[in-house]
N, C-alpha and C positions, 0 to 999 in steps of 0.2 A: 504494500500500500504506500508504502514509503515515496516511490518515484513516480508510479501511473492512478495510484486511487483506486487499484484492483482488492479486492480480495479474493486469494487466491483458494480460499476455500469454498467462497458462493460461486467461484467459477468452476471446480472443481464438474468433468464433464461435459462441459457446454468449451471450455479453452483448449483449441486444438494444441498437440505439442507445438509444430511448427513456429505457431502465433508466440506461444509460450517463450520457446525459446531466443525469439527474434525480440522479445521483450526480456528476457533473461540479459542476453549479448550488448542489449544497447542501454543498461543498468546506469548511470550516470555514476561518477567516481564514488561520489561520497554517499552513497548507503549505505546501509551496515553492512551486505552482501558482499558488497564490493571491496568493502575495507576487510570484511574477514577472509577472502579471496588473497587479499595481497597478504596477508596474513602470513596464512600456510605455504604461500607458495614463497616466500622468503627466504633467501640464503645468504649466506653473510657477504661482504663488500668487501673490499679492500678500501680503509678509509674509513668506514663505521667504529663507530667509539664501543667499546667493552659496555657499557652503560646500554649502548642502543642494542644491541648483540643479547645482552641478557634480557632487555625487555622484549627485543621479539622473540626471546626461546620461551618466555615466559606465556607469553599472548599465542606462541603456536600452539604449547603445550594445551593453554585454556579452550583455544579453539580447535582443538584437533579430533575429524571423527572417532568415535570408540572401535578402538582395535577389534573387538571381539563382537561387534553386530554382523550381522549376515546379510550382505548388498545381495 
């Protein structure tokens, strides 16, 4: 709801993937989806400070799906 005013659960059925995902892709930077995207997908820099390094090991850990559910 963040970026289009969807909910994704009254759409739930009636939202083809396609559509879905063409609204997924065009997510503007700063929603939370997006922010926890760059999240995980984070590797360290050359140049990032020890400080920034432990915060985002911190914030992958928090954000990171559970090893143990069944995709």
């Amino acid at each position: 709801m963040q970026a289009y005013g969807l909910d994704l659960i009254d759409a739930q059925n009636t939202l083809h993937w396609k559509k879905f995902n063409a609204l997924l892709n065009g997510l503007p930077s700063d929603t939370k989806f997006a922010e926890v995207l760059k999240i995980r997908s984070y590797k360290p820099q050359k140049g990032d400070s020890k400080k920034y390094k432990e915060g985002m090991k911190r914030l992958k850990k928090e954000y990171a799906l559970p090893k143990d559910f069944d995709y």
